[in-house]
C-alpha positions in Angstrom: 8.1 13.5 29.3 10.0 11.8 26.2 10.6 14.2 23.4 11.1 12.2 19.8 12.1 13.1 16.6 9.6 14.6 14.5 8.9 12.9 11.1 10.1 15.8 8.5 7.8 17.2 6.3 9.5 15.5 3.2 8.4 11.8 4.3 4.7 13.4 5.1 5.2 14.7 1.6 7.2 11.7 -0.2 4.7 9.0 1.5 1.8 11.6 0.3 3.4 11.4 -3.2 3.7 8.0 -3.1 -0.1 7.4 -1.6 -1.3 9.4 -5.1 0.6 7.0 -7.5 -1.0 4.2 -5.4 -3.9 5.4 -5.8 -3.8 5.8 -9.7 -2.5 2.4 -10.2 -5.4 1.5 -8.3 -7.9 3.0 -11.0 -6.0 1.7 -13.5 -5.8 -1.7 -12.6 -9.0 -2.0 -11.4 -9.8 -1.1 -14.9 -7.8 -3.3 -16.3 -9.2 -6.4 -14.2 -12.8 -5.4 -15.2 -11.7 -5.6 -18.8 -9.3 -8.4 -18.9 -11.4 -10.6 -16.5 -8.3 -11.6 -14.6 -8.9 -12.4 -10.9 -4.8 -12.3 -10.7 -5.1 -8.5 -11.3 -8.2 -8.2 -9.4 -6.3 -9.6 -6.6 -3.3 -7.0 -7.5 -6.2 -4.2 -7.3 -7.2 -5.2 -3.9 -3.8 -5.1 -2.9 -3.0 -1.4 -4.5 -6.3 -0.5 -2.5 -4.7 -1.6 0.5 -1.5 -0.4 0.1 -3.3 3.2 -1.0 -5.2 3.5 2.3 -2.3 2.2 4.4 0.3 5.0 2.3 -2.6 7.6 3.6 -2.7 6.5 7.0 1.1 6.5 6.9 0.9 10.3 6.4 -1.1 11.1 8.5 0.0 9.0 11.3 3.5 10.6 10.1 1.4 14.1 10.9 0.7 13.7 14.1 4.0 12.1 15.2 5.2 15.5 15.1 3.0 16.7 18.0 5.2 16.8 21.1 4.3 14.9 24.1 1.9 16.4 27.1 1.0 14.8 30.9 -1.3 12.3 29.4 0.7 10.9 26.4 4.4 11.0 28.0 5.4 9.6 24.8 4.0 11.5 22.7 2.2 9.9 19.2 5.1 7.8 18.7 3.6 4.7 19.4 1.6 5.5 16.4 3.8 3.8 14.2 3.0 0.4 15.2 -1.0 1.1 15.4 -0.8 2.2 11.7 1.8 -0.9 10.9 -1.0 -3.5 12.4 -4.1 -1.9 10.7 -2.6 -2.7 7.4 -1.6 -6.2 8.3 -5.2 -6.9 9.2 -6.0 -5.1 5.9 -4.1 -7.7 3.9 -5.1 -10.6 6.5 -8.7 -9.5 5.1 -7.9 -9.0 1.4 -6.1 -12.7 1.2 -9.3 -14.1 2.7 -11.6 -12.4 -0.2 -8.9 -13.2 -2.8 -9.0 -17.3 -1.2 -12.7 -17.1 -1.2 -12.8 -15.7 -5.2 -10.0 -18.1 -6.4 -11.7 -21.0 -5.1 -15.1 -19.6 -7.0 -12.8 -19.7 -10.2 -11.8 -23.2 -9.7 -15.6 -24.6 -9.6 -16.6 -22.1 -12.9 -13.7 -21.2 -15.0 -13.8 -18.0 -16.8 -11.7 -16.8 -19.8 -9.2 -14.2 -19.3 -8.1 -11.8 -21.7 -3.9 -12.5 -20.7 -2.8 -9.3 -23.2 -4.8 -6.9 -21.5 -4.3 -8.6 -18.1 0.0 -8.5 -18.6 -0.3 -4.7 -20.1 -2.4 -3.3 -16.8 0.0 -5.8 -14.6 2.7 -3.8 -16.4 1.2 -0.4 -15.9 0.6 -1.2 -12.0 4.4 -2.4 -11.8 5.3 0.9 -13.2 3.4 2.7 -10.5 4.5 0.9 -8.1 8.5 1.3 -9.0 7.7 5.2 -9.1 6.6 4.6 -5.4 9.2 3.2 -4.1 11.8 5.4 -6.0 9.9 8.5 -4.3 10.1 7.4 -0.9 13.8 5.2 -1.3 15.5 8.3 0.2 13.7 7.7 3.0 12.7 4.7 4.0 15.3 3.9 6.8 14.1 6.8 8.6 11.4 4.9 10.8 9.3 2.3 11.0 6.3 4.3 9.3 7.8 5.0 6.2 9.8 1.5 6.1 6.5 -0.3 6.3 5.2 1.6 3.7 7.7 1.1 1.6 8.0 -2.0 2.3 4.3 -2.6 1.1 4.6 -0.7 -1.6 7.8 -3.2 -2.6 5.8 -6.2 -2.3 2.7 -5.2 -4.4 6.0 -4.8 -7.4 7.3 -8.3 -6.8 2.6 -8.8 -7.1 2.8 -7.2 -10.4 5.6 -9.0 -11.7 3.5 -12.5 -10.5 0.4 -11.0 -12.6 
């Protein structure tokens, strides 16, 4: 049997932290592309959902990392980390899709969009997402669970700054 490293209870906790920011951002911009009409922000939204579940199934894949291995899984749950890493690429593999689909729906009937409220949610949602990545910076090196989400949670900033 192979014993690992457990994950430490502060990157369950930071990536736990950062999963609830996610998640508010996600309200809020899902507000704020309701409102504004933006399909920019709506695809933002769809991302922050994304990154919301996959910062949720970090933590708990993070959780049960720390089980040690037995006589059936010699390795314990550490190949866990690369299960939870492909689910949210398929996620956003799925999200681009619907996002393709919608902007192409936008290009046959044009609709306005309100671009103050649009750039003030996009703002809000960069904000969260900064507050993310600051919570889990400290550890995001550790492995490839946390660097993913980090990582994720990185790129939807860069997303806010394109709304």
């Amino acid at each position: 049997m192979h014993q690992h490293t457990s994950t430490s209870d502060s990157t369950r906790t930071r990536l736990l932290i950062a999963a609830g920011i996610t998640l508010a951002v996600l309200v809020a911009q899902l507000i704020g592309s309701i409102i504004s009409g933006s399909l920019a922000l709506a695809a933002d939204t769809g991302h922050v959902a994304i990154d919301s579940i996959g910062l949720f199934l970090a933590a708990f894949t993070a959780t049960l990392m720390t089980r040690p291995a037995n006589g059936e899984l010699t390795y314990g749950y550490a190949r866990l980390e690369a299960i939870a890493g492909g689910i949210q690429a398929g996620m956003i593999i799925i999200i681009c899709t619907i996002i393709g689909y919608q902007a192409v729906i936008r290009l046959l009937t044009p609709t306005a969009v309100d671009g103050t409220q649009m750039a003030a949610w996009a703002v809000a949602g960069l904000l969260g997402n900064l507050a993310s990545m600051l919570v889990m910076l400290g550890r995001h090196r550790d492995n490839l669970n946390i660097r993913a989400a980090f990582l994720e949670v990185s790129v939807d900033a860069i997303s806010s700054v394109g709304v």
